[in-house]
Backbone bond lengths (Angstrom), bond angles and torsions (degrees), N, CA, C in turn:
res aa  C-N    CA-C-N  psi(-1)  N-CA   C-N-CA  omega(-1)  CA-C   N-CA-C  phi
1 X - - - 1.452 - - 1.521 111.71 -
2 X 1.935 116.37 -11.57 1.181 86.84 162.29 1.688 152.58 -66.28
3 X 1.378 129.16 138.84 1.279 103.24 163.77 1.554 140.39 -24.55
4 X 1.453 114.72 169.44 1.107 136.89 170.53 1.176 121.01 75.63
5 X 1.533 128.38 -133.22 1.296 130.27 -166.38 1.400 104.91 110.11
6 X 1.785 114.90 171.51 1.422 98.02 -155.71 1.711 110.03 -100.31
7 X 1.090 87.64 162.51 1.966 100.31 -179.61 1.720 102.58 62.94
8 X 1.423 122.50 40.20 1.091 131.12 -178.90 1.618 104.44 -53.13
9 X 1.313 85.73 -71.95 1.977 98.13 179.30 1.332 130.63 -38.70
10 X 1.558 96.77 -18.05 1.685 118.07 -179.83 1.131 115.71 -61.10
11 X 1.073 109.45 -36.32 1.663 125.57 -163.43 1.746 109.17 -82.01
12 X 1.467 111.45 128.27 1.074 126.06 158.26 1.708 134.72 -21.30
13 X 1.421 106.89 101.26 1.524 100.65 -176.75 1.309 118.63 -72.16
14 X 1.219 145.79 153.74 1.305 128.22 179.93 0.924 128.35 -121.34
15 X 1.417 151.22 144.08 1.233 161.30 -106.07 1.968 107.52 -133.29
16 X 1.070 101.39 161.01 1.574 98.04 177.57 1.236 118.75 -94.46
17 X 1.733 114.73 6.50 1.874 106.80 152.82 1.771 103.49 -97.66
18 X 1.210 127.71 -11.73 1.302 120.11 141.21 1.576 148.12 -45.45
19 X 1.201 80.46 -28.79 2.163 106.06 -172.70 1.218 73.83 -97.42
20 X 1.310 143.37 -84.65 1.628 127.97 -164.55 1.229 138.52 -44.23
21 X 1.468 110.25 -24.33 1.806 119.32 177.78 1.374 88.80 -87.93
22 X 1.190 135.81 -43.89 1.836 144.60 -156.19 1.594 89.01 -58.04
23 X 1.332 122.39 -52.07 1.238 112.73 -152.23 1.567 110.67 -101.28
24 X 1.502 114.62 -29.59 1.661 116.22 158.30 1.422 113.91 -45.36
25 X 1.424 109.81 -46.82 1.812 126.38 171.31 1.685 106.50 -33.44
26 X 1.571 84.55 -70.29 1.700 91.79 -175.70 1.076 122.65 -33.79
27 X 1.697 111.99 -71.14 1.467 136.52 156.40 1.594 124.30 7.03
28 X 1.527 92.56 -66.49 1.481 109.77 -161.21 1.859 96.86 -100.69
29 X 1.139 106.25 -7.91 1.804 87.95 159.20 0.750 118.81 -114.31
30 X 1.365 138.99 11.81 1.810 138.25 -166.89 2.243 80.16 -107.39
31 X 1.501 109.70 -42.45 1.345 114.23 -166.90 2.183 96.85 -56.01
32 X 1.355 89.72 -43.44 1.360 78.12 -162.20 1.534 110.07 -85.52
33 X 1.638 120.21 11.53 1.248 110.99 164.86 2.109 91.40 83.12
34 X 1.518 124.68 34.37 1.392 96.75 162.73 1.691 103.69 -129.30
35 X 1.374 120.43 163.40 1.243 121.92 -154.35 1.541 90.99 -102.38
36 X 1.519 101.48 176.53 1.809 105.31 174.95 1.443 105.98 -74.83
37 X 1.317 128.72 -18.57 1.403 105.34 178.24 1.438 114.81 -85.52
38 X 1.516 108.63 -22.23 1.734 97.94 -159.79 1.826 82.79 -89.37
39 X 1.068 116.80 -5.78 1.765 94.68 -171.43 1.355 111.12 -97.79
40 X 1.604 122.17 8.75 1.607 126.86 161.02 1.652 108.93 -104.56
41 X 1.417 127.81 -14.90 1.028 113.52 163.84 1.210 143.83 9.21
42 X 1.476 159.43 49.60 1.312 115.14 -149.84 1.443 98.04 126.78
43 X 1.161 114.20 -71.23 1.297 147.64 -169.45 1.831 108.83 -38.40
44 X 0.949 117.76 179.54 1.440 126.60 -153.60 1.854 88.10 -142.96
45 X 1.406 114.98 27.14 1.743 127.40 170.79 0.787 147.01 -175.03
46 X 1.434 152.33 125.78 1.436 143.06 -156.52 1.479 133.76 -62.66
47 X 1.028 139.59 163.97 1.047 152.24 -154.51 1.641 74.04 -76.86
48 X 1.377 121.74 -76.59 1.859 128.22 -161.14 1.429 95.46 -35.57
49 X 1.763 124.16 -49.23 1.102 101.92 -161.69 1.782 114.61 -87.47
50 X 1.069 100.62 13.79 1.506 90.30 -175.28 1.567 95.10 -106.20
51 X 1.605 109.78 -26.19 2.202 92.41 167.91 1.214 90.05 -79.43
52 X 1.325 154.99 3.87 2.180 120.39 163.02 1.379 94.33 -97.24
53 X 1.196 132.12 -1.03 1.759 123.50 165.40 1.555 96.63 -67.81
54 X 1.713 105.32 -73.08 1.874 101.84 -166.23 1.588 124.10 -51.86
55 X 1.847 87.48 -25.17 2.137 93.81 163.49 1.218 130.73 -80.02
56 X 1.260 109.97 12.85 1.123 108.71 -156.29 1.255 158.48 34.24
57 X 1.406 87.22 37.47 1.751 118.00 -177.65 1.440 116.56 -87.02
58 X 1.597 111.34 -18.71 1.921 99.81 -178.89 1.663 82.10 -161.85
59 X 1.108 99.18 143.10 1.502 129.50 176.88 2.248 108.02 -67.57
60 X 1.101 90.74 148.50 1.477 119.17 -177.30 1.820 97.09 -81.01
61 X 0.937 135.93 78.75 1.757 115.95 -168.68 1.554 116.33 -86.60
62 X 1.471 109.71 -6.35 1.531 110.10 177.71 1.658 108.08 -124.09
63 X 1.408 97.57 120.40 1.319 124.84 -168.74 1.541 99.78 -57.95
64 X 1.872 126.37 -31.59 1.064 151.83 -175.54 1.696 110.37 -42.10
65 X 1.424 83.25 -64.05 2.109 127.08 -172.25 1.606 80.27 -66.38
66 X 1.047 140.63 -71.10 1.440 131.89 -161.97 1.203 116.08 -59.95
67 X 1.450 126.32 -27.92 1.741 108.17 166.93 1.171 125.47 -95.44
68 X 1.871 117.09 -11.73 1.123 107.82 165.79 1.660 122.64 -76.66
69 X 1.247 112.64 4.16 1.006 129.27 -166.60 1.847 100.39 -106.39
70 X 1.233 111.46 -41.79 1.578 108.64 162.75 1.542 106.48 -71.55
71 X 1.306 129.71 -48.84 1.513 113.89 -169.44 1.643 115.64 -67.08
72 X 1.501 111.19 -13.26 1.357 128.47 172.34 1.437 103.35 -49.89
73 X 1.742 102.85 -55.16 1.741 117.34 -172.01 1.174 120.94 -62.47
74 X 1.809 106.81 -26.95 1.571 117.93 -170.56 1.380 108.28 80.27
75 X 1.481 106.00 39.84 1.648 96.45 165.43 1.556 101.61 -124.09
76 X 1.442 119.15 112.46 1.797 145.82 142.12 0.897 129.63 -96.81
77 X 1.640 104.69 53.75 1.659 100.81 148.70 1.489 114.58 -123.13
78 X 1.093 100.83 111.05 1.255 126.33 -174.31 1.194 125.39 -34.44
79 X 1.395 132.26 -20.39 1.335 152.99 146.21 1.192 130.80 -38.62
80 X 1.813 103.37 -55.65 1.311 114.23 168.69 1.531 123.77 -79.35
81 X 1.389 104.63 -43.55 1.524 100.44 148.61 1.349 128.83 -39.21
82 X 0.795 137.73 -75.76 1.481 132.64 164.81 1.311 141.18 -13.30
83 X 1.661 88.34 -46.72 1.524 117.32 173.94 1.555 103.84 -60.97
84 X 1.744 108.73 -61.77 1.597 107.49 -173.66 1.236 119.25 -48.01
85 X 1.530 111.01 -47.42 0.992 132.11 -165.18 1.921 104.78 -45.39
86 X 1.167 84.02 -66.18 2.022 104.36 -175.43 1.643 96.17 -53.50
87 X 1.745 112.06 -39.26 1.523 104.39 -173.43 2.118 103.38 -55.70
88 X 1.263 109.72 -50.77 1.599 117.72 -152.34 1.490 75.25 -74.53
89 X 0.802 157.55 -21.73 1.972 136.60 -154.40 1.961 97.71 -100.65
90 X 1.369 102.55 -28.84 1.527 88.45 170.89 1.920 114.79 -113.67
91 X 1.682 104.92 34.99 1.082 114.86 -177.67 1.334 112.44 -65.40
92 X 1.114 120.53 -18.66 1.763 122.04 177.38 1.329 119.57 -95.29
93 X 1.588 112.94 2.78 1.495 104.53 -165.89 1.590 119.49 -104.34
94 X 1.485 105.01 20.60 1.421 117.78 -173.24 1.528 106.18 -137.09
95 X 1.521 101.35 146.66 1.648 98.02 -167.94 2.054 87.74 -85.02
96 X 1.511 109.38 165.34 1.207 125.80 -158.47 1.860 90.38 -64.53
97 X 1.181 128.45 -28.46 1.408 117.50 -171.98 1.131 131.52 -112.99
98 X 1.660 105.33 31.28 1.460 124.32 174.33 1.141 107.63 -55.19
99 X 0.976 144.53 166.38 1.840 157.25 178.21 1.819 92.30 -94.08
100 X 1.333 108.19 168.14 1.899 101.44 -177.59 1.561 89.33 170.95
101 X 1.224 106.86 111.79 2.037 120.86 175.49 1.493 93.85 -47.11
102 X 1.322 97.09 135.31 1.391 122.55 156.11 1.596 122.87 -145.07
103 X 1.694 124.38 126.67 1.704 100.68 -155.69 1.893 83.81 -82.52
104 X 1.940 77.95 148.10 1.494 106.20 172.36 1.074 98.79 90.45
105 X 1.384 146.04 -79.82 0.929 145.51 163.90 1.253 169.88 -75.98
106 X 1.791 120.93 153.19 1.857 107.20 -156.12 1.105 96.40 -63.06
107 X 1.761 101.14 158.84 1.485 111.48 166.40 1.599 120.71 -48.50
108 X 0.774 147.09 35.30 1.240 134.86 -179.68 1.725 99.97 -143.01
109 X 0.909 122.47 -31.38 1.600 130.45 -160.17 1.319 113.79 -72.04
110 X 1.933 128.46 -31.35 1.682 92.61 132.01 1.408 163.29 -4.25
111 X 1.553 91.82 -69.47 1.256 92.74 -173.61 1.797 116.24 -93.63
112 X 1.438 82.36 6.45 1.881 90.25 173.19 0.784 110.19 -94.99
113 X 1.859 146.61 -30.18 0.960 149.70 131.25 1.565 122.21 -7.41
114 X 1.494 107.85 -63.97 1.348 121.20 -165.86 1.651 95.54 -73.74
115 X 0.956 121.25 -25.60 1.612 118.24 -160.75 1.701 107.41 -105.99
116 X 1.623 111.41 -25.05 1.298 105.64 159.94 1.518 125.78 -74.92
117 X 1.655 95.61 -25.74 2.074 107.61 178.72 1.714 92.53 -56.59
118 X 0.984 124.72 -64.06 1.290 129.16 159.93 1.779 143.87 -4.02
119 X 0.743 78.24 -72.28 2.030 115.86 162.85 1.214 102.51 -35.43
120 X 1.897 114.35 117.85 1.143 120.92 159.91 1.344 122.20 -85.80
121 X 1.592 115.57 -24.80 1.234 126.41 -177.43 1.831 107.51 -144.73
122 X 1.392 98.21 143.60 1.387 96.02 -171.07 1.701 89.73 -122.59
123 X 1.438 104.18 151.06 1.575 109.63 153.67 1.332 125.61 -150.61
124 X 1.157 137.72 126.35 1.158 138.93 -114.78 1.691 104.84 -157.45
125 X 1.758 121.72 138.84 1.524 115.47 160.31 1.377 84.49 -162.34
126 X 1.856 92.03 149.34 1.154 111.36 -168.10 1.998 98.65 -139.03
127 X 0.941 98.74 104.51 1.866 106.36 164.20 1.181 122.18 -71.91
128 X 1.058 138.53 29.92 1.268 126.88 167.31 1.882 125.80 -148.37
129 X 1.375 97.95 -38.37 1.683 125.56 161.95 1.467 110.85 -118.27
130 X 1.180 108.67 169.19 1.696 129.45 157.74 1.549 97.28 -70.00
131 X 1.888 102.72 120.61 0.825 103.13 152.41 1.590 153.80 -50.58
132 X 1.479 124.01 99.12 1.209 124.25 174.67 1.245 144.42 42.79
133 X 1.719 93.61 -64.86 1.914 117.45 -171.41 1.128 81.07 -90.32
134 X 1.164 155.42 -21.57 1.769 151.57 176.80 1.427 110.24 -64.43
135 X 1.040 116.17 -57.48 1.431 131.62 -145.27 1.758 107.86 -73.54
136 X 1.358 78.25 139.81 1.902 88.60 -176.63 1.821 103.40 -82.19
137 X 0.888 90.22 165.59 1.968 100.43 179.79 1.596 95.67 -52.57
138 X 1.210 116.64 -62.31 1.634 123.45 -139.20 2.059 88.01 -74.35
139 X 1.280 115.86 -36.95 1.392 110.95 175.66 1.666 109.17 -87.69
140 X 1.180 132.22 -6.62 1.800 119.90 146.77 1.620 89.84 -80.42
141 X 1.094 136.06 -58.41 1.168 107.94 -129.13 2.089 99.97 -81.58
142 X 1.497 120.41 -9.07 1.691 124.51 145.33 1.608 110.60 -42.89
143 X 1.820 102.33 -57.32 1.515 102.53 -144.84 1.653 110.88 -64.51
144 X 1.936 104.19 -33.47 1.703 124.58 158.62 1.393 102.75 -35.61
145 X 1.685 130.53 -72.01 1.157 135.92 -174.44 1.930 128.18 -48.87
146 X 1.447 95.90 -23.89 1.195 89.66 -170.45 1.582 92.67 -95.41
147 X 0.906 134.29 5.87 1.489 149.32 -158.60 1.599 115.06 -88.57
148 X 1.797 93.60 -50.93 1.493 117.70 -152.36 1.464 108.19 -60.08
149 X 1.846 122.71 -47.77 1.345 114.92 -163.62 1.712 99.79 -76.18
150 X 1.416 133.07 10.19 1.076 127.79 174.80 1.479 119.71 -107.02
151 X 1.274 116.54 -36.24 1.635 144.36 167.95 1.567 111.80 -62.81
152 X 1.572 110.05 -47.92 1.443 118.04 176.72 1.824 100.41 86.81
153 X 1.702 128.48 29.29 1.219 132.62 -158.26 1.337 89.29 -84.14
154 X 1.371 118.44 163.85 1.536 134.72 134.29 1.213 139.06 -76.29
155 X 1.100 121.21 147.12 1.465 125.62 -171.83 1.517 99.01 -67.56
156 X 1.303 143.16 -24.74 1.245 126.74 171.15 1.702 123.34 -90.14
157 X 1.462 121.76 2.67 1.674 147.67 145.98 1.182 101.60 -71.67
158 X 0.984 139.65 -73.74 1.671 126.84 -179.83 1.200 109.73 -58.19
159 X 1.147 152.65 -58.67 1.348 134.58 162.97 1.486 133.09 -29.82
160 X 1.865 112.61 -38.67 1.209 116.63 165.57 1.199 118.06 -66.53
161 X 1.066 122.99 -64.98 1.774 150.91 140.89 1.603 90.76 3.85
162 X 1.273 116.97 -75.21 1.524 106.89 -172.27 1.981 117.42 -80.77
163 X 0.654 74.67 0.71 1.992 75.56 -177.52 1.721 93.46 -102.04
164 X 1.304 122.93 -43.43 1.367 100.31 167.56 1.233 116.91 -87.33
165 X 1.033 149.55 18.44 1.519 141.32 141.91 1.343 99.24 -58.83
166 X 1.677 116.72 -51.64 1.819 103.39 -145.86 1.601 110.74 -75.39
167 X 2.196 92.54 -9.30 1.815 108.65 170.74 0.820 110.03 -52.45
168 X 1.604 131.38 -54.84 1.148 130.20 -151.49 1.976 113.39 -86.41
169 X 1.338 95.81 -10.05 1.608 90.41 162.53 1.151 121.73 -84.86
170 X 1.080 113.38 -2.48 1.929 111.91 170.35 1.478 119.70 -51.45
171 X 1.181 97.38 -41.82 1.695 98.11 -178.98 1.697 113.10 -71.03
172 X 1.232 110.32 -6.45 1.739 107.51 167.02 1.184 103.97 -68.18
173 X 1.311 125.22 -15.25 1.677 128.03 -153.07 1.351 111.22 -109.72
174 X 1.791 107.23 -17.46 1.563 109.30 -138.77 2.030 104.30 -83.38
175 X 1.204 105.56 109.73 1.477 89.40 174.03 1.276 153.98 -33.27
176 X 1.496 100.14 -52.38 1.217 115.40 160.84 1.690 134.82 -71.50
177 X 1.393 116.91 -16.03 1.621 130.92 -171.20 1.141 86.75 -145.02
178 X 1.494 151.22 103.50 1.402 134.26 140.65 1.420 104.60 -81.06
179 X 1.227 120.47 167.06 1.486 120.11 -166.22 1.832 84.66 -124.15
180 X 1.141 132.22 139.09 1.352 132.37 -177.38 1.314 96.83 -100.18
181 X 1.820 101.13 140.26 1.453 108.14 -173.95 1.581 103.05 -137.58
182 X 1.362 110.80 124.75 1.386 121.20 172.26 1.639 108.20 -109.34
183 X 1.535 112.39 129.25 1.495 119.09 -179.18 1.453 119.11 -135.16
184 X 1.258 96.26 135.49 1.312 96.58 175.83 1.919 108.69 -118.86
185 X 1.267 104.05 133.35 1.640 115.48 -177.13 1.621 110.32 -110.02
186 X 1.288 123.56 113.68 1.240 132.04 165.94 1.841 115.44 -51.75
187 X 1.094 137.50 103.87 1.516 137.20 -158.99 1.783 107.57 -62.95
188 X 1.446 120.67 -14.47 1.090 108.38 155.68 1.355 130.78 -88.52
189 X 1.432 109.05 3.83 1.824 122.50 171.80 1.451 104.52 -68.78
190 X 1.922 106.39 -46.18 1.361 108.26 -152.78 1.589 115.46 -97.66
191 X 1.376 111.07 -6.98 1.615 124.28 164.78 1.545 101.58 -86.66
192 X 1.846 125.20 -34.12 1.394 98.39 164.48 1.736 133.12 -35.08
193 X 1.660 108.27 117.09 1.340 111.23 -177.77 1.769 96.29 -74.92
194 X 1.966 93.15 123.17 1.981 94.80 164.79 1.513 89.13 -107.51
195 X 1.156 133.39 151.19 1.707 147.64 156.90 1.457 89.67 60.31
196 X 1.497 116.13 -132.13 1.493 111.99 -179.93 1.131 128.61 -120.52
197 X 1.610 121.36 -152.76 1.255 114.26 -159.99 1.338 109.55 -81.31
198 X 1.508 119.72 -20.36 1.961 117.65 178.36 1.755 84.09 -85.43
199 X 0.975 154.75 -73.04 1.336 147.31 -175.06 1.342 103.61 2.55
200 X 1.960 93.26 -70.44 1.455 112.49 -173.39 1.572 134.01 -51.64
201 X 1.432 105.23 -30.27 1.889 137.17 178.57 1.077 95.55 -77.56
202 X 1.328 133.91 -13.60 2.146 116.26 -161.88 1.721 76.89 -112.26
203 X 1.343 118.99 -51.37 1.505 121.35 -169.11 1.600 108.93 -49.21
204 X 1.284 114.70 -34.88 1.785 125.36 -172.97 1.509 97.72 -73.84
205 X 1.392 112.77 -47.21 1.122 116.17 -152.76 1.904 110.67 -88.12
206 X 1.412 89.07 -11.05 1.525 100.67 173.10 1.775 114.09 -67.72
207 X 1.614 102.09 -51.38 1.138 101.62 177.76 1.338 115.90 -70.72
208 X 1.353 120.91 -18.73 1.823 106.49 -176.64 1.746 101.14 -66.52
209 X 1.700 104.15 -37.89 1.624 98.59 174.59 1.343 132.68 -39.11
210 X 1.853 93.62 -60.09 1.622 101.05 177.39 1.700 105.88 -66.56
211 X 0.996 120.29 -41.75 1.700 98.42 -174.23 1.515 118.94 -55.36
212 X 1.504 109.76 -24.06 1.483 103.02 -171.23 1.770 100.49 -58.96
213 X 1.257 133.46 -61.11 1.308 142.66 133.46 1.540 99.44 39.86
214 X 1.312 111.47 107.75 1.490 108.81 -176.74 1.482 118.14 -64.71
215 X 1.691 104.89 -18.24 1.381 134.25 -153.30 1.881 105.22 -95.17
216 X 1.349 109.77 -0.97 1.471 110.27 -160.84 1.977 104.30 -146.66
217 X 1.013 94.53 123.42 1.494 105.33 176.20 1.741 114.36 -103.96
218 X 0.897 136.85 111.55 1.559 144.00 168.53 1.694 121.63 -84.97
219 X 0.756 150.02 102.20 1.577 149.54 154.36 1.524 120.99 -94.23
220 X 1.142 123.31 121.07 1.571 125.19 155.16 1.323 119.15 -87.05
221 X 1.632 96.86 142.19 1.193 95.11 -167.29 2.179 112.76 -116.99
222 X 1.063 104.72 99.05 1.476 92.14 -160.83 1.075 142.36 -51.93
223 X 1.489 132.46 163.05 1.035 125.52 -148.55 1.843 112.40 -99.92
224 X 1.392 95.97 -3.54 1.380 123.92 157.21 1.617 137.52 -75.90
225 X 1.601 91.92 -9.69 1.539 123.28 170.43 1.604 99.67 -56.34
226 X 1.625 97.28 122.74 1.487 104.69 176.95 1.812 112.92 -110.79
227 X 1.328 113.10 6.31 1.046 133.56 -175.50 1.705 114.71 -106.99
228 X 1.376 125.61 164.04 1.366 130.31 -150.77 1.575 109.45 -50.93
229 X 1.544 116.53 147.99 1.079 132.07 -166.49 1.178 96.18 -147.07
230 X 1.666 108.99 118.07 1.225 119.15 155.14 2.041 123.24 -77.08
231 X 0.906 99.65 147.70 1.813 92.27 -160.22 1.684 94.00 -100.72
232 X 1.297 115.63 -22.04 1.675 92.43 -162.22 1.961 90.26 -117.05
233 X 0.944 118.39 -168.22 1.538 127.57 172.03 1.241 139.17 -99.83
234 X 1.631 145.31 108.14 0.618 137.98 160.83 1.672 142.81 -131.36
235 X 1.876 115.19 -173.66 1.548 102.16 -174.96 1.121 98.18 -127.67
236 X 1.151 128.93 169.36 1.517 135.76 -172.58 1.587 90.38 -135.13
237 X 1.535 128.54 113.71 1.197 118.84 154.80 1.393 135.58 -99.62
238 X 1.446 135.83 123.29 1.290 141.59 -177.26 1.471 121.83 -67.73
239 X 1.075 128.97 86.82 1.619 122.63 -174.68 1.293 120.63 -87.64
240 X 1.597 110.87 16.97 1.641 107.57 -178.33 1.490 113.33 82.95
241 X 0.820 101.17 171.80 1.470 124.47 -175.41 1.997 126.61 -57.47
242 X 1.534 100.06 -6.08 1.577 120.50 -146.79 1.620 94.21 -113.04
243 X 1.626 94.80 -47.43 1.315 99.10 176.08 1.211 121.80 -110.91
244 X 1.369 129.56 -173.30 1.353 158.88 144.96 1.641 113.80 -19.59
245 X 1.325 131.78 120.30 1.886 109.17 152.60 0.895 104.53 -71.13
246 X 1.781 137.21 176.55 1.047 126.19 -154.83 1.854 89.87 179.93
247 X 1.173 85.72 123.27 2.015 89.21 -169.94 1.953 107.03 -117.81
248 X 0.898 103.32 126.99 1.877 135.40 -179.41 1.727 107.59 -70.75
249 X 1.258 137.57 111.42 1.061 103.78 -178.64 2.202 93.11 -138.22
250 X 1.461 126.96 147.67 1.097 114.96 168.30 1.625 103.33 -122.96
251 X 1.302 95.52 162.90 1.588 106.80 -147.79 1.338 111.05 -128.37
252 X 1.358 148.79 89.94 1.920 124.67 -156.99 1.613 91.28 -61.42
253 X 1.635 99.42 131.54 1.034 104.42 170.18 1.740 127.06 94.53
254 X 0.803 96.78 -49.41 1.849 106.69 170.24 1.860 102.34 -87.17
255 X 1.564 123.13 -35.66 1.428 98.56 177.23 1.684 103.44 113.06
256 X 1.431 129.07 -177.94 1.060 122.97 151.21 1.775 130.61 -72.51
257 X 1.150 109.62 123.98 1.333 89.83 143.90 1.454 136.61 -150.38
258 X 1.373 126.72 -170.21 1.430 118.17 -136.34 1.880 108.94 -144.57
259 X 1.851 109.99 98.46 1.298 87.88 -170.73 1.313 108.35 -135.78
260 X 1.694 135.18 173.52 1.296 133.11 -168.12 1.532 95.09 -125.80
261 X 1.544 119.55 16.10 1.997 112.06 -178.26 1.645 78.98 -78.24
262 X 1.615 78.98 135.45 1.795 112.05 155.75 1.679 122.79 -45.04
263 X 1.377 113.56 -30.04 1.355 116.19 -167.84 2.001 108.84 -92.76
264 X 1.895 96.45 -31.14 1.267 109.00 173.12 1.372 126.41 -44.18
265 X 1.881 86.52 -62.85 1.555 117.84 -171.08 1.664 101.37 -51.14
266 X 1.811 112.14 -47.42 1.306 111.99 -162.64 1.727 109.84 -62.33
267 X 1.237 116.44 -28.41 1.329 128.52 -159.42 1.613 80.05 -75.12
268 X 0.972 139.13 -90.69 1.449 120.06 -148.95 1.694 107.39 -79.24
269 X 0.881 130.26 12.39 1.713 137.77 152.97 1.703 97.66 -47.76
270 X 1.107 104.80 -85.80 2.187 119.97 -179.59 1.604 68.34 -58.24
271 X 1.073 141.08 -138.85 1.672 145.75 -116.68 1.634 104.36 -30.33
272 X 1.702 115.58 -17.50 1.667 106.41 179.70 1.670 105.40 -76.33
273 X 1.504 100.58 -38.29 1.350 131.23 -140.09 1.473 86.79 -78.99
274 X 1.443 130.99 -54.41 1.778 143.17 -171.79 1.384 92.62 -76.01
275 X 1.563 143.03 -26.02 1.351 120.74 176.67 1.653 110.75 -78.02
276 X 1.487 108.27 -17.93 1.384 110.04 -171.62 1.195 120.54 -95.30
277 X 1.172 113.11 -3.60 2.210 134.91 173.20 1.767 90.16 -84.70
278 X 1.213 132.57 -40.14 1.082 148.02 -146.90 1.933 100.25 -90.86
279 X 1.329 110.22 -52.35 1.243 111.65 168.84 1.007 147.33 -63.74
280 X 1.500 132.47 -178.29 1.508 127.44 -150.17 1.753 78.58 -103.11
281 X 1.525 107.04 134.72 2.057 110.20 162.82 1.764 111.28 -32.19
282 X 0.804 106.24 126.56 1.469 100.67 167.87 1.383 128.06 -54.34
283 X 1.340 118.24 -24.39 1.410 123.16 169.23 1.753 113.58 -73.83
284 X 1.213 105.64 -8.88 1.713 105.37 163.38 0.941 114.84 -92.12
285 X 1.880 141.25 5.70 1.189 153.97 -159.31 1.867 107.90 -63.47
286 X 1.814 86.41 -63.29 1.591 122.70 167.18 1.765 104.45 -22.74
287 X 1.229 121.72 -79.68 1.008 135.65 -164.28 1.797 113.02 -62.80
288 X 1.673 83.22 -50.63 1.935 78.86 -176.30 1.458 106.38 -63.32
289 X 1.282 128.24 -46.07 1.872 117.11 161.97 1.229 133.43 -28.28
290 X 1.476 109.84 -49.18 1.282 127.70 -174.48 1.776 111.50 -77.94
291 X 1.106 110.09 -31.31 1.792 113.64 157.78 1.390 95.55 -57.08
292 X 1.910 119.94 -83.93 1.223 100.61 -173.39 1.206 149.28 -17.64
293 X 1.590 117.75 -47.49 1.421 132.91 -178.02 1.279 101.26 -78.43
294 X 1.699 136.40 -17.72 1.173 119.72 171.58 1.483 118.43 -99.91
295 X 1.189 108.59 4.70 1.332 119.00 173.38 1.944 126.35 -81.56
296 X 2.213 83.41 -38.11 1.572 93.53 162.31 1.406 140.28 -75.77
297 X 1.520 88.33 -14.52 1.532 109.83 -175.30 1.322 144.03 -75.06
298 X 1.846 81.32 0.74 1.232 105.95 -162.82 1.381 97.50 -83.90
């Protein structure tokens, strides 16, 4: 899972009309049911390069390749074509961390999407909430609520907001691709009360589920920890050997953001690595939950 590999830096950064075609791409071939091999077929490119297109790791450069590649999907409407089309022709003209509307979501969450669908291995700590890929509906769908009179959201954004979170836990589940997930939870994230106290019992009890999960590692990290503390949140994603690592980071105030530099990735590698010398064994995970839930239950 460490980073890098060679001529890392070599590689093309990508832009936010890149992250946008990458992930419409996705969209429209996962919709129409075709795989990465049968949708280069033919084609004039590899399977590799068409997942760093949907990650937005390397640009689409023939306008050609892009419709045979939509008529592959079965999309003729000429509208939307058009649209892509105009998207891939000014795919180079934006640096990779431009901001770019997307409904529901921050500018950046495309291409985190595309790059976590990706992800063979995730690793992850979060100080303040249960991380994300953890979290049950009924505790996103509090944590949205307590959010809203400050955010200014809609009740139909939190709803999206929460149905794609509970998407993105599928792949803890997924038979065929599990994506391996290592987490670490700060113990004042996970005694934070979201909604209430049964909220709180399904949320505890969620994670003892997923850890059993051959595919998922959990650690707490205590709150008695006198040793390094990272203050804000982040993920480190593993893309194998083909690609880039590529580290997630949110920021109060600056937002997410999302990068594959070698020096980035390394910095929170040791900051994953010193929270996890720092934590409770994961096989004590079990137990410290199970206090919790008897602590709320009261």
């Amino acid at each position: 899972m460490h980073p890098g590999g060679n001529h890392v830096s070599a590689r093309p950064r990508p832009t936010a009309r890149r992250i946008e075609l990458g992930h419409d791409l996705r969209e429209l071939r996962q919709q129409a049911g075709v795989t990465l091999e049968d949708a280069v077929k033919g084609l004039r490119f590899s399977e590799t390069k068409l997942q760093r297109v949907e990650t937005g790791l390397q640009d689409l450069r023939s306008a050609g390749d892009l419709r045979k590649l939509l008529d592959r999907y079965g999309v003729d409407d000429d509208d939307q074509v058009d649209r892509l089309v105009e998207l891939q022709r000014t795919a180079a003209r934006q640096d990779w961390w431009t901001p770019y509307t997307a409904a529901t979501m921050a500018p950046s969450m495309p291409r985190f999407l595309g790059v976590e669908s990706a992800a063979q291995a995730i690793r992850a700590f979060h100080p303040t909430v249960v991380l994300g890929l953890l979290q049950t509906r009924r505790y996103a769908q509090a944590l949205h609520l307590l959010a809203k009179p400050i955010e200014e959201t809609t009740s139909d954004f939190i709803q999206k907001s929460v149905d794609l979170r509970m998407a993105r836990k599928e792949r803890l589940h997924d038979p065929d691709d599990p994506v391996k997930l290592w987490a670490i939870l700060y113990e004042p994230a996970i005694r934070y009360v979201v909604g209430d106290e049964s909220t709180m019992c399904e949320q505890y009890e969620e994670i003892l589920r997923l850890a059993r999960l051959d595919t998922v590692t959990v650690q707490v990290l205590p709150q008695a920890n006198r040793g390094y503390l990272a203050l804000a949140d982040f993920t480190l994603l593993d893309l194998g050997d083909r690609l880039p690592a590529t580290v997630q980071v949110d920021t109060a105030g600056a937002g997410m953001s999302i990068t594959d530099k070698p020096r980035d990735v390394g910095t929170f590698v040791r900051s994953f690595e010193s929270l996890s010398r720092s934590a409770l064994p994961a096989e004590a995970t079990p137990g410290f939950l199970q206090q919790l839930i008897r602590e709320t239950s009261i």
